[in-house]
Backbone as a chain_set.jsonl record, in Angstrom:
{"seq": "XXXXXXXXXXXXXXXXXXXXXXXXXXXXXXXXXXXXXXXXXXXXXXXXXXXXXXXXXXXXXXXXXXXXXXXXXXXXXXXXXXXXXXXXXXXXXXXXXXXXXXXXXXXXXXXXXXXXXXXXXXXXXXXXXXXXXXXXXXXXXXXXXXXXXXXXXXXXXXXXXXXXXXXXXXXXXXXXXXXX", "coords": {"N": [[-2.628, 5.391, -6.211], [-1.425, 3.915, -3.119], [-3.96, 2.224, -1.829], [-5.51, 1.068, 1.703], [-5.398, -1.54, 1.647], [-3.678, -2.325, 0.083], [-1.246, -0.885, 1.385], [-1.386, -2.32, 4.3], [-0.395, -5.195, 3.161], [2.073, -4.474, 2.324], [2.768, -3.576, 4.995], [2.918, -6.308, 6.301], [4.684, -7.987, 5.031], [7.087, -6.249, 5.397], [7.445, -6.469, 7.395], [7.779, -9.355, 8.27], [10.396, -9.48, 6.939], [12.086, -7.183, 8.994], [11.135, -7.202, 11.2], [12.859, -7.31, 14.2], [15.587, -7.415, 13.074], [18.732, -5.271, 12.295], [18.7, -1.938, 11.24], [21.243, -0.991, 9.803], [22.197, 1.008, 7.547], [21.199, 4.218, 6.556], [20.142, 5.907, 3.636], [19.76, 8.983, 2.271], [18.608, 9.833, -0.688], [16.698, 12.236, -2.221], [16.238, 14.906, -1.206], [13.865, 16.316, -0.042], [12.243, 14.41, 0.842], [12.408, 13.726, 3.236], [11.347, 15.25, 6.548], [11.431, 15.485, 8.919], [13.724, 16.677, 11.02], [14.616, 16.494, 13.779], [14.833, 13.691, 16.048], [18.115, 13.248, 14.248], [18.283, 11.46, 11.586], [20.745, 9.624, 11.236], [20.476, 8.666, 14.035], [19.329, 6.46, 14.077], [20.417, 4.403, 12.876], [21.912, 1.265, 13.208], [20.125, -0.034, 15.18], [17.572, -2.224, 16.252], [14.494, -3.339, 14.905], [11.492, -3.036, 16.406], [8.881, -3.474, 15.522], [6.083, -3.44, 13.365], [3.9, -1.51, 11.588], [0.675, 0.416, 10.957], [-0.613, 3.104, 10.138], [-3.275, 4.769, 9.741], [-2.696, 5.358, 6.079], [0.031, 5.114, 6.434], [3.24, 3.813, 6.659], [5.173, 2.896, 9.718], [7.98, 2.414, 11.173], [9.18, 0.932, 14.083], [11.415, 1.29, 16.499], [13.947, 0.306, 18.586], [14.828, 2.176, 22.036], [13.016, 3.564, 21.497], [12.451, 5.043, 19.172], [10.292, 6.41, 15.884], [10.372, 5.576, 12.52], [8.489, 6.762, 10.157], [7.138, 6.234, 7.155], [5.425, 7.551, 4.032], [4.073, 6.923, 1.631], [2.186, 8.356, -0.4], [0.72, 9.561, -3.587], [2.438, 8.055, -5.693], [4.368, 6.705, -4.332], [6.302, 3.438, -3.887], [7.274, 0.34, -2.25], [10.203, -1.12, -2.235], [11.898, -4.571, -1.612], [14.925, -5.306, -1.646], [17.982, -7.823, -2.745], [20.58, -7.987, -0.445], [23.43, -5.964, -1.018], [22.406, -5.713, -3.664], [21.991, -2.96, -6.646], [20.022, 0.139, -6.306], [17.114, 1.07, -7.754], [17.606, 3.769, -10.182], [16.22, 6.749, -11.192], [14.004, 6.453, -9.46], [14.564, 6.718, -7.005], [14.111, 7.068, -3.719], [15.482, 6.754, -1.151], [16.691, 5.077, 1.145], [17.171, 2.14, 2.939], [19.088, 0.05, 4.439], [18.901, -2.913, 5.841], [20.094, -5.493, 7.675], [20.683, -8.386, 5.771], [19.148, -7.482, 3.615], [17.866, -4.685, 1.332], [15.687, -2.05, 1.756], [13.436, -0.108, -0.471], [12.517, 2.893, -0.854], [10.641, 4.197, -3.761], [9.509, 6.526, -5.852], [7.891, 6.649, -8.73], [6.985, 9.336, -10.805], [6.883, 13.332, -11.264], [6.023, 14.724, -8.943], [7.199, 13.708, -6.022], [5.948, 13.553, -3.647], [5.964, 11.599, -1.551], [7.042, 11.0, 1.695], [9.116, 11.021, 4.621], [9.549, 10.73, 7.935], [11.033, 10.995, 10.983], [10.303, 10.543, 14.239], [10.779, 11.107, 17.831], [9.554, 9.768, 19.724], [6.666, 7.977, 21.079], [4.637, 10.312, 21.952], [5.519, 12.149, 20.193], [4.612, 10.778, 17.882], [2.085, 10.251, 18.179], [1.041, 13.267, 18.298], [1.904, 14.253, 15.756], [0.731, 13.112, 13.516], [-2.082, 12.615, 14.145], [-4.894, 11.365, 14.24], [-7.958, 12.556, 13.011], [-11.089, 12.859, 12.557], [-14.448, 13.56, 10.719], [-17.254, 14.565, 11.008], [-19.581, 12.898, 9.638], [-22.234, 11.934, 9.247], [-24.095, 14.48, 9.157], [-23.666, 15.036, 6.638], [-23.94, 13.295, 4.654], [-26.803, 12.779, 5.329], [-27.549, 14.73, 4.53], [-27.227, 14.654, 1.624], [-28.494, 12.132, 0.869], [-30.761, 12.615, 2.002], [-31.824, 11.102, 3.937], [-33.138, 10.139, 6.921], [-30.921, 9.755, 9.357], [-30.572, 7.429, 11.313], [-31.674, 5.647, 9.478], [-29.133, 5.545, 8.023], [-27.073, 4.638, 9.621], [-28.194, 2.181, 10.316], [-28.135, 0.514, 7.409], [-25.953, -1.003, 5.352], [-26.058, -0.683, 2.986], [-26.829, 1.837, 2.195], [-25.188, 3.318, 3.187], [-23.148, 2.53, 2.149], [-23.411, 3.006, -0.836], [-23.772, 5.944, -0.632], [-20.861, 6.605, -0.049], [-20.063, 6.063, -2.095], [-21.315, 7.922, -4.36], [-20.854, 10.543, -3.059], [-17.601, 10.533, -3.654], [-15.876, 9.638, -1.881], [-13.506, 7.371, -0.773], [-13.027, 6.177, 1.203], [-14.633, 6.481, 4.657], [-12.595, 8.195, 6.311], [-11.792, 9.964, 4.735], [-13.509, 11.923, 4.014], [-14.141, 15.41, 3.65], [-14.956, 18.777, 5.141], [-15.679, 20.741, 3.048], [-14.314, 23.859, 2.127], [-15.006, 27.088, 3.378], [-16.561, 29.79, 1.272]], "CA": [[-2.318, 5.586, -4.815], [-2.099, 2.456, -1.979], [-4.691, 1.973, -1.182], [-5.564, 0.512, 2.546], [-5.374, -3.058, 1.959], [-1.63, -2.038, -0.388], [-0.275, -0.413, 2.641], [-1.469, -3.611, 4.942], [0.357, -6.048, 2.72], [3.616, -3.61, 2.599], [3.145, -3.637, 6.807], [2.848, -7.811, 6.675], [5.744, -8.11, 4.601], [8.145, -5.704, 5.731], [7.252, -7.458, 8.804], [8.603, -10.647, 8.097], [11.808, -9.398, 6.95], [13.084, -6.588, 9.354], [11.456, -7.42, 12.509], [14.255, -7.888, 15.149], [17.157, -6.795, 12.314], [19.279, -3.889, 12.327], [18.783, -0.728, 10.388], [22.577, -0.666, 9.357], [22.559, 2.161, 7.055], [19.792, 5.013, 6.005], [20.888, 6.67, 2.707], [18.435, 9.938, 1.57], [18.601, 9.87, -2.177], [16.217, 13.087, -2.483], [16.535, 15.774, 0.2], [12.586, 16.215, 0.245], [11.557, 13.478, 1.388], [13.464, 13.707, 5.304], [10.48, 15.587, 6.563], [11.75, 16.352, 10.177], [15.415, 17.067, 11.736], [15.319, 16.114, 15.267], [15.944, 13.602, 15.834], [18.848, 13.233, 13.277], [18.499, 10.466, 10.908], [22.038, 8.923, 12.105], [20.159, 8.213, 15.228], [18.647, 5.146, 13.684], [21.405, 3.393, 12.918], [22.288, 0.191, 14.127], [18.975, -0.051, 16.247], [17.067, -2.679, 15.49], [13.154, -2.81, 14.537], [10.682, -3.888, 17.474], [7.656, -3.969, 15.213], [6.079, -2.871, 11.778], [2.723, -0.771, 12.111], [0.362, 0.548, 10.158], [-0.898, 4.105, 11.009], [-4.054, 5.197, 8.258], [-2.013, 4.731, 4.936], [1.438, 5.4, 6.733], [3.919, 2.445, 7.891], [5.53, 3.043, 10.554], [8.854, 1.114, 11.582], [9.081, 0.663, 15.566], [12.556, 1.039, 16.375], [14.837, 0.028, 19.823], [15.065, 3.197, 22.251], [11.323, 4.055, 21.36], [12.605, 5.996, 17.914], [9.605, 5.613, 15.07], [10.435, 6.173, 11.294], [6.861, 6.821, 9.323], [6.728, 6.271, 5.367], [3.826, 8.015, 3.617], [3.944, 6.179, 0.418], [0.868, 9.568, -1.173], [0.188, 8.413, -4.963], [2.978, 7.268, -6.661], [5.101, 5.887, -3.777], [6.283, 2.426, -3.535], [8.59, 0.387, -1.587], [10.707, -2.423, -3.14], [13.038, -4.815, -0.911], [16.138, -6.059, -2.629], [19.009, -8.234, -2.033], [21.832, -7.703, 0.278], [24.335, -5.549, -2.371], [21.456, -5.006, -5.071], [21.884, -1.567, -6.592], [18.492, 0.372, -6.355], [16.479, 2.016, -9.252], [18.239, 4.767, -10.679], [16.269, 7.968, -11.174], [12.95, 6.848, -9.31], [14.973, 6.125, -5.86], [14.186, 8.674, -2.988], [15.533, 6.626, 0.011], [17.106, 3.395, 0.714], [16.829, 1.786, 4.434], [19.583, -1.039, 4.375], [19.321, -3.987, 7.125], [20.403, -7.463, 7.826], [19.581, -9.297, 5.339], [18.446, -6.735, 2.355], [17.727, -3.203, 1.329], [14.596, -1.473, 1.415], [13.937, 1.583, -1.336], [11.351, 3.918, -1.113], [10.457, 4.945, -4.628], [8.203, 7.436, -6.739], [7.407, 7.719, -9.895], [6.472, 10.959, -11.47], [7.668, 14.334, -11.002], [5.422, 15.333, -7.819], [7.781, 13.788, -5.381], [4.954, 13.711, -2.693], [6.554, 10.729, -0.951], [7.843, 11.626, 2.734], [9.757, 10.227, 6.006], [9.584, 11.143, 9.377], [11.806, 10.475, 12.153], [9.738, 10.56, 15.113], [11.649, 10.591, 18.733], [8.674, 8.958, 21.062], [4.986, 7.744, 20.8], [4.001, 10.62, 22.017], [5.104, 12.814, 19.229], [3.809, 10.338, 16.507], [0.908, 10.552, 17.922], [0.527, 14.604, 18.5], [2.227, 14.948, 14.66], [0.365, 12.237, 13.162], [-3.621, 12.482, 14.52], [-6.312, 11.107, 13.381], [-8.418, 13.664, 12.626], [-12.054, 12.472, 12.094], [-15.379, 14.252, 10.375], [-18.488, 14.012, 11.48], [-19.924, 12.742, 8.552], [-23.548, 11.129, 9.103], [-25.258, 14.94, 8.605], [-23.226, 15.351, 5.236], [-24.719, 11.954, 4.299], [-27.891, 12.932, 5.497], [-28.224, 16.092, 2.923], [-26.681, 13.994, -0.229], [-29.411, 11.053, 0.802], [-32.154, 12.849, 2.118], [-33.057, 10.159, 4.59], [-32.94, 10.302, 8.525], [-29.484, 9.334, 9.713], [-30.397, 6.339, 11.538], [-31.522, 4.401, 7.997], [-27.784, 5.11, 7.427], [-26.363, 3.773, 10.424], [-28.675, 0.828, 9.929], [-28.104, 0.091, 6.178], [-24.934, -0.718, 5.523], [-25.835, -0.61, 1.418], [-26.599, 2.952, 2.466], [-23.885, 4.11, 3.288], [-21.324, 2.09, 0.571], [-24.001, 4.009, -2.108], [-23.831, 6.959, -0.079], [-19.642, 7.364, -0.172], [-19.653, 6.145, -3.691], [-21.424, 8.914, -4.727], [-19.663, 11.369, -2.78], [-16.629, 10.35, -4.336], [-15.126, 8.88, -0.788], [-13.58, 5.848, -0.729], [-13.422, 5.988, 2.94], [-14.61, 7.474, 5.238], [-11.35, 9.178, 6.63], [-10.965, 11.094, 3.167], [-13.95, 12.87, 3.867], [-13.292, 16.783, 4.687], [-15.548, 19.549, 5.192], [-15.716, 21.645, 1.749], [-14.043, 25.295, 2.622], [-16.729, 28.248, 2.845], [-16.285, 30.758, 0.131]], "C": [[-2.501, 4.253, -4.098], [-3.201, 2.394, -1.434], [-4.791, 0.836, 0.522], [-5.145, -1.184, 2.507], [-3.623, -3.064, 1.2], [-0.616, -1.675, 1.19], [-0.276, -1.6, 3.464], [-0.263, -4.55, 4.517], [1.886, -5.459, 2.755], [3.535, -4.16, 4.236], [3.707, -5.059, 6.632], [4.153, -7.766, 5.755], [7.106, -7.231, 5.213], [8.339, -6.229, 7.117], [8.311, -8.462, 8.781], [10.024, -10.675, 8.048], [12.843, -8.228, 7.797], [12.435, -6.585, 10.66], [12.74, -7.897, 13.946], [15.925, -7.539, 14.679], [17.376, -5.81, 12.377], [19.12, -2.954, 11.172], [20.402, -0.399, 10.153], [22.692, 1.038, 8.852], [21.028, 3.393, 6.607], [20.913, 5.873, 5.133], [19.462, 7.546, 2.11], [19.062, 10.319, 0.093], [18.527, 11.415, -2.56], [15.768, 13.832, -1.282], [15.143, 15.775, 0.863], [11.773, 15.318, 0.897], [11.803, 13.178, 2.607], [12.583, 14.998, 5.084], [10.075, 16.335, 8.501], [13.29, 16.372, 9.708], [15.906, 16.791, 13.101], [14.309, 15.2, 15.325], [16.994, 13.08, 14.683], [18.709, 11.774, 13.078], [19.884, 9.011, 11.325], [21.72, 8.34, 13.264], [19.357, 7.119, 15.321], [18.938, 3.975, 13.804], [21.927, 2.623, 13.428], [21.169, -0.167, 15.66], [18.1, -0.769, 15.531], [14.863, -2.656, 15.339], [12.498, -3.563, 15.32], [9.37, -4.289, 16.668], [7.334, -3.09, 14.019], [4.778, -2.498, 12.205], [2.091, 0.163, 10.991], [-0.541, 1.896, 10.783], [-1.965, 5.061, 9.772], [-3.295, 4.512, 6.997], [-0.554, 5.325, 5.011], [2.106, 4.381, 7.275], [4.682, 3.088, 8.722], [6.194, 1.869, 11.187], [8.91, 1.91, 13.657], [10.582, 0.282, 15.806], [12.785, 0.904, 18.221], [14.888, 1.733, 20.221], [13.579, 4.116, 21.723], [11.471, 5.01, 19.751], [11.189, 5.31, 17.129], [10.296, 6.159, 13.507], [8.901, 5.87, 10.522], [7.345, 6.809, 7.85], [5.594, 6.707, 5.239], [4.58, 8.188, 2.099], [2.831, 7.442, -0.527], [0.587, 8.655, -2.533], [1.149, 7.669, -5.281], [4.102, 6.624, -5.985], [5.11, 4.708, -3.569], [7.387, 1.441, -2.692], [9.094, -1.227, -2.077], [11.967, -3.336, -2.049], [14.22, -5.837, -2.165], [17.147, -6.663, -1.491], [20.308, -7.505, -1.362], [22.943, -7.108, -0.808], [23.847, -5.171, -3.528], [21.632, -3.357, -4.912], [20.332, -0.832, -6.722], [18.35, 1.346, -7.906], [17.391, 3.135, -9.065], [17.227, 6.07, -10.646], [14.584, 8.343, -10.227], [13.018, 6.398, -7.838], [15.221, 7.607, -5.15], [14.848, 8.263, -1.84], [16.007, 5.262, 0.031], [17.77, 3.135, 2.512], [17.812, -0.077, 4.36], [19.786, -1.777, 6.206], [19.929, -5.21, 7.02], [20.177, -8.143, 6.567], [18.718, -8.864, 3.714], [18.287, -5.35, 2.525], [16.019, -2.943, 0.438], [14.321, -0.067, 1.26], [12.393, 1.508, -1.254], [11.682, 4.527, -2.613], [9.347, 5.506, -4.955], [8.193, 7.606, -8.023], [6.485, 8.703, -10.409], [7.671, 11.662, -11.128], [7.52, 15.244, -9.335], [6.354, 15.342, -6.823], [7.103, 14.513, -3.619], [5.532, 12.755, -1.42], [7.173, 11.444, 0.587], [8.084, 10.067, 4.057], [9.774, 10.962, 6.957], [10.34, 10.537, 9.937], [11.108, 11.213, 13.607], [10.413, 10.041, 16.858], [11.281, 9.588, 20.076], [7.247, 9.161, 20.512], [4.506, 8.788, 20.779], [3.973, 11.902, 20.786], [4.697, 12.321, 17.934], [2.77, 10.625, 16.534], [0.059, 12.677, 17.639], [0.762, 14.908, 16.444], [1.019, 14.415, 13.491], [-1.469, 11.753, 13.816], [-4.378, 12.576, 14.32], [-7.238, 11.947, 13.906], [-10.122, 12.984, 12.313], [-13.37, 13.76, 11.581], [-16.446, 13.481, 10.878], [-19.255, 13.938, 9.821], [-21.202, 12.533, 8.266], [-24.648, 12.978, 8.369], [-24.887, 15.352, 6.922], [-24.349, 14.104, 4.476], [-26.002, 12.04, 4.144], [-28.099, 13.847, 4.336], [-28.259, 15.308, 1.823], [-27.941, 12.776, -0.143], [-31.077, 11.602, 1.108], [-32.799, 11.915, 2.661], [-32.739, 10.379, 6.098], [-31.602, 9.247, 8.923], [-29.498, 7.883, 10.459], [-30.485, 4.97, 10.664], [-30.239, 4.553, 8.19], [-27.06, 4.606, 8.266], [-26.965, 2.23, 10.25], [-28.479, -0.026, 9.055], [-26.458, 0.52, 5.401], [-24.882, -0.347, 3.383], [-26.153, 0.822, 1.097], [-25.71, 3.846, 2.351], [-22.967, 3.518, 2.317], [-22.304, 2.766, 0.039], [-23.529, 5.111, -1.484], [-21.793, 7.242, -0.133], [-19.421, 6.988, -1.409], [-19.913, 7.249, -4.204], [-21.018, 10.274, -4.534], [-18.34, 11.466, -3.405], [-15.238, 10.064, -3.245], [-14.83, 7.646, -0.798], [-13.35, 5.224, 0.158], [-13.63, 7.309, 3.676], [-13.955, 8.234, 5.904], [-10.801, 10.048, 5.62], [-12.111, 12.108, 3.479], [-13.675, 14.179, 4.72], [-14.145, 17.41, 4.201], [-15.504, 20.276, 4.009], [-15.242, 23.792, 2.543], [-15.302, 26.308, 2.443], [-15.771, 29.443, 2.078], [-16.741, 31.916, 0.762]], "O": [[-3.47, 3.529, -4.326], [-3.205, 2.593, -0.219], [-4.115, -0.192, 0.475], [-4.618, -1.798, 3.434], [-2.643, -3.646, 1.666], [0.368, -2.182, 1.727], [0.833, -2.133, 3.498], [0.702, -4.723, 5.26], [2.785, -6.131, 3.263], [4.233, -5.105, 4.603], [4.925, -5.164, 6.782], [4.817, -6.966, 6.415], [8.136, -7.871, 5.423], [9.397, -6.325, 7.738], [9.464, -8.363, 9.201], [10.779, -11.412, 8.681], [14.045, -8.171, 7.537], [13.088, -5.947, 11.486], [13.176, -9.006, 14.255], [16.959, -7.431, 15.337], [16.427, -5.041, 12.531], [19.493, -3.374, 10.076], [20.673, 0.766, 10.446], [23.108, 1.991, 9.51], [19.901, 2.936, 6.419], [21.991, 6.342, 5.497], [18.439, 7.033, 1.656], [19.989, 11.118, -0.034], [19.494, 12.027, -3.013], [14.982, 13.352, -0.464], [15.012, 15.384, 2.023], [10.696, 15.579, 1.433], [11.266, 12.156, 3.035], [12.688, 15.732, 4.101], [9.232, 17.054, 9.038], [13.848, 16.189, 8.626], [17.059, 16.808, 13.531], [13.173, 15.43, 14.912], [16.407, 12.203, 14.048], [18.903, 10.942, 13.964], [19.74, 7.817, 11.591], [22.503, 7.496, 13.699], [18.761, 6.779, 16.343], [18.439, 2.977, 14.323], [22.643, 3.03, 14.343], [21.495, -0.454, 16.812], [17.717, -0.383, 14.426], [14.207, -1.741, 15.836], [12.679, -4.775, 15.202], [8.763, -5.301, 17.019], [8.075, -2.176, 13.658], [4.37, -3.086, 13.207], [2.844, 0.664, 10.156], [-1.131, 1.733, 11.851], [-1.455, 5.908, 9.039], [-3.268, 3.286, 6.884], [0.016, 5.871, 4.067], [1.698, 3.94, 8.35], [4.918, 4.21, 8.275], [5.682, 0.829, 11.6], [8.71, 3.029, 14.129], [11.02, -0.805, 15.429], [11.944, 1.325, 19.015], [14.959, 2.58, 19.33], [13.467, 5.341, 21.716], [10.476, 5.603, 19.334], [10.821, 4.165, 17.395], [10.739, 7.308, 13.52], [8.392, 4.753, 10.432], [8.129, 7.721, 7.589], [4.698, 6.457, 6.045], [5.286, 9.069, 1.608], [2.854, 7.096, -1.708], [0.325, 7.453, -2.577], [0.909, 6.464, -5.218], [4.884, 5.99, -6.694], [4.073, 4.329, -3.025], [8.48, 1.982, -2.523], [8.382, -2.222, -2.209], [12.952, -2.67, -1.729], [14.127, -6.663, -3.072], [17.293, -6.437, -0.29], [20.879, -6.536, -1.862], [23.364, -7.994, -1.552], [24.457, -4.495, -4.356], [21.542, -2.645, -3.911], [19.498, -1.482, -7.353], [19.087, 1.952, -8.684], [17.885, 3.426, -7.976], [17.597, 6.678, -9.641], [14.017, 9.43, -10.118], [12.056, 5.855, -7.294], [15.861, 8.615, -5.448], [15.036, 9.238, -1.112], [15.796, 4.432, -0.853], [18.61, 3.826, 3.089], [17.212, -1.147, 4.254], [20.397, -1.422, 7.214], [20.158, -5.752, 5.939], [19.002, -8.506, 6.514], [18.012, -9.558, 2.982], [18.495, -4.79, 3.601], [15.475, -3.291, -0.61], [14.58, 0.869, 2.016], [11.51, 0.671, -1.441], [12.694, 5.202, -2.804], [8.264, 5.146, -4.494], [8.481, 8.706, -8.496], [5.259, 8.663, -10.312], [8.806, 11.276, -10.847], [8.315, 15.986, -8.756], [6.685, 16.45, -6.4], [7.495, 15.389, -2.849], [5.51, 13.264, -0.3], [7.793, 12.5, 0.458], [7.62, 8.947, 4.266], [10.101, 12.122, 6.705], [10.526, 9.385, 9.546], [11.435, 12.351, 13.944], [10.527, 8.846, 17.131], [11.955, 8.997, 20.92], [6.779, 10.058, 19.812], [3.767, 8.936, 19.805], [2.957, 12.505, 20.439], [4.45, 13.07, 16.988], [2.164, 11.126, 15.587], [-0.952, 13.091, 17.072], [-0.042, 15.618, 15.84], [0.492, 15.21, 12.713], [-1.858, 10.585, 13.841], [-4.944, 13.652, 14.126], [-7.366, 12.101, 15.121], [-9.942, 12.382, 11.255], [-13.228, 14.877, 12.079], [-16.575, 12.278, 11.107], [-19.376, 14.896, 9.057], [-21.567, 12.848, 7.133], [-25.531, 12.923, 7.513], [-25.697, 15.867, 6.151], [-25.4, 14.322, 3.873], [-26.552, 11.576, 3.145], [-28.788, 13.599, 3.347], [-29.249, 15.266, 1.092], [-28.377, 12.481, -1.256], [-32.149, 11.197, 0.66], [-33.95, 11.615, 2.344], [-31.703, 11.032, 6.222], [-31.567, 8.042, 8.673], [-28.527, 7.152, 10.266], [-29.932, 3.877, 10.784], [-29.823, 3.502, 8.678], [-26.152, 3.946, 7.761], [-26.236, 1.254, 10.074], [-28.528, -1.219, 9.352], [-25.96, 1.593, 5.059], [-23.936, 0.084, 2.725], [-25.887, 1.224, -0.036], [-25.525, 4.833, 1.639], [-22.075, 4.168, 1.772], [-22.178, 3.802, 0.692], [-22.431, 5.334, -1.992], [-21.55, 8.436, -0.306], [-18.501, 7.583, -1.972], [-18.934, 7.863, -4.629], [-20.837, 11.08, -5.446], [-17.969, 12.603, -3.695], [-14.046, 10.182, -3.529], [-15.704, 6.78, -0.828], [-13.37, 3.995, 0.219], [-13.218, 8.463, 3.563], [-14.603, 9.208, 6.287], [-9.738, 10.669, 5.602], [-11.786, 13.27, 3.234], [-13.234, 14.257, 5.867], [-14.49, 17.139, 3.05], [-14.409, 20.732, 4.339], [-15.907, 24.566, 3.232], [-16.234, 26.294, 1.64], [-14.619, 29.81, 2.311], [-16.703, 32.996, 0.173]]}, "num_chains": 1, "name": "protein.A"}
């Protein structure tokens, strides 16, 4: 899976090359992965990209006319830019985002096909669809350590032991355990 600092480097790069260029064409490979419907995909086109953004482990292109498109890359998604006319992978190509300048494919390998896109019509529904969600985490911490919660705000070797052993590798993965 991308990890945080993978997704970063995807943002900084995709940066470089489609800031300010046009989204020419959007071609959906694999139906699954178009993840809304309004507004329609077609409504992208030829609008170019105000800014590249990084939203947890989702990019998020910043389009003209306030449109956003979100990638959520899950485990086995990756995103590859090719030249202007390059044909894309063959059977592990879910999506293919051609601009100015080059074409950028969303792929997956496996079979899961976890990979998704959004088309988002204004900030405010990225943010309502798309919201960070936090846990209160310090009294979980507290049980698994058995020490008074302010050592763990204090000690930062605390807390990295303390989500290693949990089996968090940040703290935005952790989630309440369902009650039985």
């Amino acid at each position: 899976m991308p990890e945080l600092p993978d997704v970063e480097l995807y943002r900084e790069a995709l940066l470089e090359r489609v800031q300010g260029r046009k989204l020419l064409r959007v071609r959906i490979v694999h139906p699954f992965v178009l993840r809304s419907v309004d507004p329609p995909l077609g409504a992208i086109e030829g609008r170019s990209v105000v800014d590249v953004r990084r939203l947890g482990k989702r990019i998020v292109l910043a389009l003209e006319g306030g449109l956003f498109l979100v990638i959520h890359l899950m485990i086995a998604g990756r995103l590859r830019w090719l030249a202007a006319g390059a044909k894309p992978p063959g059977n592990i190509s879910l999506a293919t985002f051609e601009f100015e300048g080059g074409t950028l494919v969303l792929t997956e390998a496996g079979s899961k096909r976890r990979a998704s896109v959004h088309l988002l019509p204004d900030r405010a529904a990225l943010e309502a669809r798309f919201e960070e969600r936090h846990f209160e985490w310090t009294p979980y911490l507290y049980r698994v350590l058995e020490r008074p919660s302010a050592v763990i705000d204090e000690d930062e070797q605390i807390r990295a032991g303390a989500i290693q052993a949990t089996g968090f590798r940040y703290v935005g993965e952790a989630r309440p355990r369902p009650a039985r």
